[in-house]
C-alpha positions in Angstrom: -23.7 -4.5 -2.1 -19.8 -4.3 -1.3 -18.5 -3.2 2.3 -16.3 0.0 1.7 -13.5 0.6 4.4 -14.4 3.5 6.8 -11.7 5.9 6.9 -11.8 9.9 6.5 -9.3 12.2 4.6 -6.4 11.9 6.9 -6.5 8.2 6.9 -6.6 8.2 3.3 -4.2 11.0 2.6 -1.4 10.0 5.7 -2.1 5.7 6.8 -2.4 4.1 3.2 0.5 6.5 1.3 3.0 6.1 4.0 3.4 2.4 3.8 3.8 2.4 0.3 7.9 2.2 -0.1 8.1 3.2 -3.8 6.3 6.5 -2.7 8.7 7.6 -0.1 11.6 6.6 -2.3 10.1 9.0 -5.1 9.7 11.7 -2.2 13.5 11.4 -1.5 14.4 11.3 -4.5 12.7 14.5 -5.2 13.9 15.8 -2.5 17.7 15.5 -3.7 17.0 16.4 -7.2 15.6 20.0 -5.6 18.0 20.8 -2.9 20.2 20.0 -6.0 18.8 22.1 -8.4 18.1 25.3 -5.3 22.3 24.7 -4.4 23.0 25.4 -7.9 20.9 28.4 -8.4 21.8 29.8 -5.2 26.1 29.3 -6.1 25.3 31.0 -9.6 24.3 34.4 -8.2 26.3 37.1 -7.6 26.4 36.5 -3.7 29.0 38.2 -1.2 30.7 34.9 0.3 32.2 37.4 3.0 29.6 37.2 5.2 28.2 33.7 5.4 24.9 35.1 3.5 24.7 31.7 1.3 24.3 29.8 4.1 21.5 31.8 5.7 20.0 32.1 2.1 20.0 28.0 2.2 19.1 27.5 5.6 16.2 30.2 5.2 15.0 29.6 1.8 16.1 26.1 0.0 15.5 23.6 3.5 11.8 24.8 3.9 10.8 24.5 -0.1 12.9 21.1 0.1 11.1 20.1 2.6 7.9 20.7 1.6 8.4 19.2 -1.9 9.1 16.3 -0.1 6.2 16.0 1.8 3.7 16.6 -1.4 5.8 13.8 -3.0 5.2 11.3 -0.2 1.7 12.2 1.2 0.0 13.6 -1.4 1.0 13.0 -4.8 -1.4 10.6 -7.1 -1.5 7.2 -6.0 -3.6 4.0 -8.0 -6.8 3.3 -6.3 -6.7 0.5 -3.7 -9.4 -1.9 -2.7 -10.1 -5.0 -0.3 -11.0 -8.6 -1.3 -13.1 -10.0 1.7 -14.9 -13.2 2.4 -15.7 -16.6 4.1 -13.4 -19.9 4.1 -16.0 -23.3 4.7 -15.1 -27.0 4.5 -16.8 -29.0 2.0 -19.7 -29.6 4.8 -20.2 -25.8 4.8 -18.9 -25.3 8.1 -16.2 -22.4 8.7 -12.8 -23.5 9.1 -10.9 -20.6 11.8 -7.1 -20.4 11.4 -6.7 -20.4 7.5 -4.5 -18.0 6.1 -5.4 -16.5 3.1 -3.2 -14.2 0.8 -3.7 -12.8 -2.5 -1.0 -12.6 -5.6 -1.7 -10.3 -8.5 -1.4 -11.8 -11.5 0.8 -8.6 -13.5 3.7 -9.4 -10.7 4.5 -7.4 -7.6 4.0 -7.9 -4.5 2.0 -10.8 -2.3 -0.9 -9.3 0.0 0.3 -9.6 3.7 -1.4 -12.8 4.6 -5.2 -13.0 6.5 -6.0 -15.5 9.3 -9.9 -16.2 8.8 -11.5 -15.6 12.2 -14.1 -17.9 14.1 -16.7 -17.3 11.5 -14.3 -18.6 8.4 -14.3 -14.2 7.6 -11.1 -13.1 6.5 -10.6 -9.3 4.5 -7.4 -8.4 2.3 -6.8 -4.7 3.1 -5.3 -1.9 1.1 -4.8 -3.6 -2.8 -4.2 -2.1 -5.9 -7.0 -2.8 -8.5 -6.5 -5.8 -10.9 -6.9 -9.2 -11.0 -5.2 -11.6 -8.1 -5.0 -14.9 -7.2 -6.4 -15.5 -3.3 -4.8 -18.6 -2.1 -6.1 -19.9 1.1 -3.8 -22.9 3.0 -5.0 -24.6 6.8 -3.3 -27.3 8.5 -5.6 -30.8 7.9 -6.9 -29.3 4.3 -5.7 -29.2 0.9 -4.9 -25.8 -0.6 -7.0 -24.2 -2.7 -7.2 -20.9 -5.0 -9.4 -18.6 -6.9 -8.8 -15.8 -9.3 -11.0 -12.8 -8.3 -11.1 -9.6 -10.4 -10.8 -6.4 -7.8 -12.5 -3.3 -8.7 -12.8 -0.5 -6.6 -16.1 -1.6 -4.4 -13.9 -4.8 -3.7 -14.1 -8.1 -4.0 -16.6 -10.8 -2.2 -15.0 -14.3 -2.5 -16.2 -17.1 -0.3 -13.6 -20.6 -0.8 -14.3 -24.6 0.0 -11.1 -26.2 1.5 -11.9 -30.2 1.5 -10.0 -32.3 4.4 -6.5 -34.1 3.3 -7.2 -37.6 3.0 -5.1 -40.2 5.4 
């Protein structure tokens, strides 16, 4: 049976969508393109520029909505599912080998995992991935480098790896 992370509604709503770059460039962005479009509407109307109304009207009305839109576009706008790949790293007598670091690449491009150091046990868990497939390569000082292709769905990904001694 896969291991889901714990986490409740704020965790997943605020921690895992506020990391993600390309979602608080779109929230900018948004942001821009609506205090944009609110300055235009607002300059269109038939508005007394005697009395510094516009710029209450802006200050009072278009910063809030801007604002807000932002906020919905960075925290709470759709974002693709995202998963862990977890598992053990042995040498080739089955003993765990502490200290390997382990990172996954996804095979459609993008971005490398931030890397893993198996603990005492040879465990080691890839946090926070988008679904597809990746290859989870897995280097240690006094061992040759090995990799595996694992398919990650959304209950994760259970991948246990053999790195055999370098020869000398």
């Amino acid at each position: 049976m896969a291991k889901r992370r714990a986490g409740g509604i704020l965790d997943r709503i605020f921690l895992d969508r506020v990391s993600r770059t390309g979602r608080v460039a779109y929230g900018v962005g948004q942001i821009v393109l609506l205090g944009a479009l609110i300055a235009f509407l607002l300059t269109s109307t038939d508005l007394s520029f005697d009395d510094d109304s516009f710029v209450w009207i802006f200050i009072g009305g278009a910063i809030p909505i801007i604002i807000v839109w932002g906020v919905v576009c960075i925290f709470v706008w759709p974002r693709p599912p995202l998963s862990d790949i977890w598992g053990r790293i042995n040498d080739a007598a089955g003993k765990p080998v502490p200290g390997a670091e382990v990172t996954a690449m996804p095979d459609a491009g993008g971005q490398n995992s931030d890397p893993a150091i198996s603990g005492f046990q040879g465990e080691f868990r890839l946090e926070g991935l988008e679904l597809g497939t990746y290859s989870v390569q897995v280097t240690r000082e006094g061992y040759q480098g090995t990799n595996q292709d694992v398919k990650l769905s959304p209950d994760g990904a259970a991948v246990d790896l053999t790195l055999k001694p370098l020869q000398g």
